[in-house]
C-alpha positions, 0 to 999 in steps of 0.5 A: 444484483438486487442488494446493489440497485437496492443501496444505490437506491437508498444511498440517493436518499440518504446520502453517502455519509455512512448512514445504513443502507438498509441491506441486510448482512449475511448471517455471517456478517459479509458477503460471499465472494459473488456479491463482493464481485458484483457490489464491486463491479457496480460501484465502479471501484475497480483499481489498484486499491483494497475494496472492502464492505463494512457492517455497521453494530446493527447488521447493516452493510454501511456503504462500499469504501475504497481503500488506497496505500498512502504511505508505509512508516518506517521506525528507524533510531536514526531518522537522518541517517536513514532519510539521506540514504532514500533521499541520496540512493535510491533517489525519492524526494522529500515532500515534508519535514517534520520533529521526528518525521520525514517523508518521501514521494515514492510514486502512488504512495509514500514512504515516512521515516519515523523517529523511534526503535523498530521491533521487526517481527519475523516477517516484517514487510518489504519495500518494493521499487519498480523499475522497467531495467532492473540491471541498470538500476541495480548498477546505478544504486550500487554505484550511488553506495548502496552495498546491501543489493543481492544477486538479479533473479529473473523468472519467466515473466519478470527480473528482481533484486532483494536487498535492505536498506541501512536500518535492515528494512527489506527492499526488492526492485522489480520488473513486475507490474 
């Protein structure tokens, strides 16, 4: 709690822009999990984002950043191709166009499709849409043409469908929040 009143202090003076705030680091270089807790709850950056304290060369914490998903790249060697299928199937619009490049609105992040081979390693990521009636979804892309569905798996607490898309990538729809 005193590292935290302590760089609120300090940020006042010096200003948010990255200068050290002079809070010494553990000798390990980051906090154990209490301070992060507090350090977290203090700043108010509790949401559906990544919180991590950076030190800066001299042992410093720097100041508390929040990090939040804006969009996943996804290579493909046919950027067209792959575009029409999550502009016409899974139904996500276009939001900008460039050589190479064409992104979609995917609802808190977005989804680009980027000109170039991918090399997929053995567990690349997985692309999840969430839906509320993962039935009715499932139904609505297969009918839309998209044959890469498998079965519904429900649990005690939420219902999915993994899939890929037309280049591979893995997608799952999902109930779960």
């Amino acid at each position: 709690m005193l590292r935290t009143r302590r760089a609120k202090r300090l940020r006042r003076k010096r200003g948010r822009g990255g200068a050290a705030t002079g809070i010494p680091a553990p000798a390990a270089g980051w906090p154990d999990a209490e301070d992060r807790a507090v350090a977290t709850a203090k700043s108010g950056c509790v949401k559906k984002c990544v919180i991590a304290m950076l030190a800066d060369n001299k042992g410093f914490w720097s100041e508390i950043v929040e990090l939040n998903l804006k969009r996943i790249i996804l290579f493909s060697a046919d950027v067209p191709r792959l575009a029409r299928f999550y502009q016409d199937v899974i139904g996500l619009s276009v939001i900008g166009r460039e050589d190479g490049w064409i992104e979609f609105d995917a609802g808190g992040s977005n989804i680009a499709i980027h000109a170039g081979p991918s090399k997929i390693g053995s567990r690349a990521p997985k692309l999840v849409f969430h839906s509320s009636d993962v039935a009715t979804t499932r139904a609505n892309l297969i009918n839309r043409g998209f044959g890469g569905l498998g079965p519904i798996v429900s649990t005690a607490t939420f219902d999915m469908c993994d899939g890929k898309d037309i280049d591979g990538n893995a997608i799952q729809i999902s109930s779960r929040r």
